[in-house]
C-alpha positions in Angstrom: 116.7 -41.1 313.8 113.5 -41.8 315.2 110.5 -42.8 312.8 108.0 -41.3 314.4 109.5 -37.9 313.6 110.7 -38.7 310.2 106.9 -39.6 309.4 105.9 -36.0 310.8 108.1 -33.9 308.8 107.1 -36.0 305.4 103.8 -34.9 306.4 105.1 -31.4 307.1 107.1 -31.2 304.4 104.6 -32.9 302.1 102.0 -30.2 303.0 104.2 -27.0 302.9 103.7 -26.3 307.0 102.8 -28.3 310.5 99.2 -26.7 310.4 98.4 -28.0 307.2 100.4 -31.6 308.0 98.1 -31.5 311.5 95.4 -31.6 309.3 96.3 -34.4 307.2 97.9 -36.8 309.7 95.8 -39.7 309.7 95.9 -39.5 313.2 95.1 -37.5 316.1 97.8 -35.3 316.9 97.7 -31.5 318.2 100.2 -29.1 316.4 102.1 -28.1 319.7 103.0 -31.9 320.0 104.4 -32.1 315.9 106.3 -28.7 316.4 108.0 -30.1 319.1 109.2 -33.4 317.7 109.8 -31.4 314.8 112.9 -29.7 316.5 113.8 -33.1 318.2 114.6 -34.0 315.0 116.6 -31.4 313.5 118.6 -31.3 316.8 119.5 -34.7 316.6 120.7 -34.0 313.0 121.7 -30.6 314.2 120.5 -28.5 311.1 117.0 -27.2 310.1 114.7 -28.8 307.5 112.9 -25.7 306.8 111.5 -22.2 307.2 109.0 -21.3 309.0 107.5 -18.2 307.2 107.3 -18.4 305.0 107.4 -22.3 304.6 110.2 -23.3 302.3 112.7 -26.4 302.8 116.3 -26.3 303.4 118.6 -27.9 301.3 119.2 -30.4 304.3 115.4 -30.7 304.6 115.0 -31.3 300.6 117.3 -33.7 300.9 116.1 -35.4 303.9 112.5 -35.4 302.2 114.1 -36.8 299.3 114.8 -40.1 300.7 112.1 -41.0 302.8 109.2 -39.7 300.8 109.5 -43.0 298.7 109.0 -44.8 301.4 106.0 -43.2 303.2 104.3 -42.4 299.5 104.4 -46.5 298.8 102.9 -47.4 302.4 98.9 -46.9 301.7 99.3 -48.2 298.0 101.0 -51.3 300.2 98.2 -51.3 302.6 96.1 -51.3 299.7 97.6 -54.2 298.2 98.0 -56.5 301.1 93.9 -55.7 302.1 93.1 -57.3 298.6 94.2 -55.3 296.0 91.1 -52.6 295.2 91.3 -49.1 297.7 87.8 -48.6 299.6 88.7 -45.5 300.7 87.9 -41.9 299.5 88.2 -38.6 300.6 85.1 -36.7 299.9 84.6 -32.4 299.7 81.8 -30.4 299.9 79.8 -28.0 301.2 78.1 -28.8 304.4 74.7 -29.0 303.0 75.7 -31.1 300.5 77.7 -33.6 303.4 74.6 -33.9 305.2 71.4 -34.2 302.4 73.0 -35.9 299.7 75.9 -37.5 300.8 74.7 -40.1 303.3 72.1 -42.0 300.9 74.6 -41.6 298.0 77.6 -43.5 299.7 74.9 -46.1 300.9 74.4 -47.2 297.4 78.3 -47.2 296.7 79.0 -49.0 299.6 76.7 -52.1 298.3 79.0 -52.2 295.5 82.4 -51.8 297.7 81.4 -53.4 301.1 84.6 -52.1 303.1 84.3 -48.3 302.0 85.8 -45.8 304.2 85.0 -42.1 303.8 86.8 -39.0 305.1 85.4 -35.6 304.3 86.2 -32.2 304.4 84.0 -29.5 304.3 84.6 -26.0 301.8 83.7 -24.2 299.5 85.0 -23.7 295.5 88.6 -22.1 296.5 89.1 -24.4 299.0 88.2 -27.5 297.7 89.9 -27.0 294.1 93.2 -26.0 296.1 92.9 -29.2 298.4 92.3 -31.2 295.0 95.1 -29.6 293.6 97.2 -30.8 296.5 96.0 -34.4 296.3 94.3 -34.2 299.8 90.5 -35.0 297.8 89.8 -37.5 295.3 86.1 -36.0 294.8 84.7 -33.0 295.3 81.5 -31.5 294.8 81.4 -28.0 294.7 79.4 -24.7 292.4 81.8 -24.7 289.3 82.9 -20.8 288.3 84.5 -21.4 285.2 87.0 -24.0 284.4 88.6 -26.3 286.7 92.2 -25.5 287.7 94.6 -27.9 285.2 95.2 -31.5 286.2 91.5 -31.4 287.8 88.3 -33.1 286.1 84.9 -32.0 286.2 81.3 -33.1 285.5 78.5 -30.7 285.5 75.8 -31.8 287.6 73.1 -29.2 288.0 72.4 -25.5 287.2 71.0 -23.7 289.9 69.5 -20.5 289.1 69.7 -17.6 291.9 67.1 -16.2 294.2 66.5 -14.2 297.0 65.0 -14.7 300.1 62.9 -13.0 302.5 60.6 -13.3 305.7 57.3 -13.9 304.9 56.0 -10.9 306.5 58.0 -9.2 304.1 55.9 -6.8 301.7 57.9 -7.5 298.4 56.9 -10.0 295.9 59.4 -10.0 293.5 62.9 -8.8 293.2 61.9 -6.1 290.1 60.3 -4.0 293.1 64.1 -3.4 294.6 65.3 -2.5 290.8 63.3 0.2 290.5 64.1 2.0 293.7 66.9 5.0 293.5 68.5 3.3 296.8 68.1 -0.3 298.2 68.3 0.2 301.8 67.8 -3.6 302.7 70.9 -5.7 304.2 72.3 -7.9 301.7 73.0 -11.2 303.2 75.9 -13.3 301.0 78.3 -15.6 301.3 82.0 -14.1 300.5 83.0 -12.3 297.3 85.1 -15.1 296.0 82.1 -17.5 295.9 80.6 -18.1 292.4 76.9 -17.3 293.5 77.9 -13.7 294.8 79.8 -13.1 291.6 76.9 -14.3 289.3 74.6 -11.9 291.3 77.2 -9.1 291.1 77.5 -9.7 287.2 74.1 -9.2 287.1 73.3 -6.0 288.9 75.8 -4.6 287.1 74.0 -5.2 284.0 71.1 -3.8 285.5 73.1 -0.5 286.2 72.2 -1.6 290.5 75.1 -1.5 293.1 73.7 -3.3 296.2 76.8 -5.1 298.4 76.4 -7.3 301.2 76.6 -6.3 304.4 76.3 -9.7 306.4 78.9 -12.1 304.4 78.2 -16.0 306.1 80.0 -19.2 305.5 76.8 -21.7 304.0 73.3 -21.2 302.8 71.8 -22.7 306.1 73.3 -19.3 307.9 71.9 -17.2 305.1 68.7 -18.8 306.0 68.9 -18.4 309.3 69.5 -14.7 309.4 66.6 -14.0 307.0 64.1 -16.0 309.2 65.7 -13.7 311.9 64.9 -10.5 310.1 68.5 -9.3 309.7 68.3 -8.8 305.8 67.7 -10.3 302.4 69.3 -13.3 301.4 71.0 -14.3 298.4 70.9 -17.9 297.9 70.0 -21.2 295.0 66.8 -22.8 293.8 67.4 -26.1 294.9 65.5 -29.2 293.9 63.2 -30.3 296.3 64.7 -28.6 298.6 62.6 -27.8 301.8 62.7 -23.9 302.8 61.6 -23.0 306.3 57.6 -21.7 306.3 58.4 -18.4 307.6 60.9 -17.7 304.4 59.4 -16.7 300.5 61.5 -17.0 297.7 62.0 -14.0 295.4 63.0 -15.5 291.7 66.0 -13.9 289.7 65.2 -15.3 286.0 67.4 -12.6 284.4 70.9 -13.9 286.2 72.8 -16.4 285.1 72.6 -20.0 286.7 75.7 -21.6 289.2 76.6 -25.2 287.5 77.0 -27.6 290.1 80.3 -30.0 289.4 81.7 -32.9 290.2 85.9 -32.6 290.6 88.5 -34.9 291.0 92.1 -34.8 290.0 93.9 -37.7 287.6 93.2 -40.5 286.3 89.4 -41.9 287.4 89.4 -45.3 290.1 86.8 -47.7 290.0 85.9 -46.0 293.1 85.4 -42.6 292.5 83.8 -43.5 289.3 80.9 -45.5 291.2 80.8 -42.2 293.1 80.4 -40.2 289.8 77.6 -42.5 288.3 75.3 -42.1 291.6 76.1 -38.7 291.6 74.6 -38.1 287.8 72.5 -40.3 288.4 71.1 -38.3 291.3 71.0 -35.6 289.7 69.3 -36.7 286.9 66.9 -37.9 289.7 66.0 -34.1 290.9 65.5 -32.1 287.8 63.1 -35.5 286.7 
């Protein structure tokens, strides 16, 4: 059997699919090429290792996974070893805004306590990066917390962020209690996607207030909710963030009677030195912001 192949369907196999394993092959390597060695494999052995769809393993490929997953689980604890004995490497999560404002000056100060850090990052959202935690493809993750963490996955509150709304400058309203008392608010709602915590706390909240008011533009990160405002597409639902610099042509409108997003640090297991040198700059900086 060739090892090259038996290493992509561990990966496969390990990830439930050859999208997902594309993803997480330490290496570059398009999906076309992995499906094809894929079925160089299992006609050399002449049976098939799994299903396609849905993804499930054969009893051949359970058993073929079986044997070598040993082997390709020890390698980067062996790596590890061999490079002197303490991993430098983590696998970070986040949203994009956090990857590009905090990140960067946070794993400077790590890195002056472990010189040979190596970081690989992934950028989501809460679902995403709790299911990718939950699969042992993070080790951190910093994410809005809605409730509790799945089981097996740690968490530290950071922050809370309370909720507000934003709108062009040349808008007339000054405060959100103008839209409550309206029969009909005709304004677009721009959000990010149901499932996120900050839509849900908002939704919570208008319901208290007896208010339906759904988005009509649903985006992917608060820098696109911004960017649509300052366009004049809508009203945007977004966080109070410290020190956080808003463009000049965008006001904030405050939401004091909706409940705050907490801000978490996750990770799943037991804590490494490393990801605990993570945690402490992390509190630390956020200590630093509400100060």
């Amino acid at each position: 059997m060739n090892i090259h192949h038996l290493e992509l369907f561990y990966y496969v196999a390990r990830h439930g699919g050859i999208s997902e394993a594309v993803r997480n092959i330490p290496y570059g390597i398009q999906q076309p090429a992995v499906s094809a060695q894929i079925i160089q494999l299992e006609e050399s052995l002449g049976v098939t290792l799994f299903n396609r769809r849905p993804f499930s393993l054969t009893a051949g490929g359970e058993k073929l996974f079986c044997f070598i997953q040993p082997f390709f689980d020890g390698l980067e604890p062996l790596a590890d070893e061999l490079r002197g004995g303490r991993a430098q490497q983590v696998r970070f999560g986040a949203s994009g805004t956090v990857l590009r404002d905090h990140l960067p000056e946070l794993a400077q100060h790590v890195r002056k306590k472990f010189p040979n850090l190596k970081l690989t990052l992934r950028e989501g959202h809460q679902p995403q990066l709790e299911t990718w935690l939950q699969k042992q493809e993070l080790d951190l993750a910093v994410t809005l917390l809605e409730g509790k963490p799945p089981s097996g996955i740690n968490s530290l509150p950071l922050l809370k962020l309370p909720l507000v709304l934003l709108v062009q400058r040349s808008c007339r309203l000054t405060s959100a209690e103008e839209l409550w008392k309206r029969d009909k608010i005709e304004e677009t709602l721009i959000s990010l996607p149901p499932y996120e915590a900050i839509p849900k706390h908002f939704q919570q909240g208008l319901s208290r207030l007896g208010i339906d008011w759904f988005p009509r533009i649903e985006v992917t990160s608060l820098a696109l909710i911004e960017t649509y405002v300052e366009c004049g597409f809508g009203i945007g639902l977004s966080l109070a963030i410290p020190r956080y610099r808003l463009s000049p042509k965008i006001r904030v409108l405050s939401l004091d009677a909706f409940t705050p997003v907490t801000l978490a640090a996750l990770w799943p297991g037991k804590t490494t030195p490393l990801v605990q040198a993570f945690l402490d700059e992390l509190r630390g900086r956020a200590q630093g912001l509400t100060n």
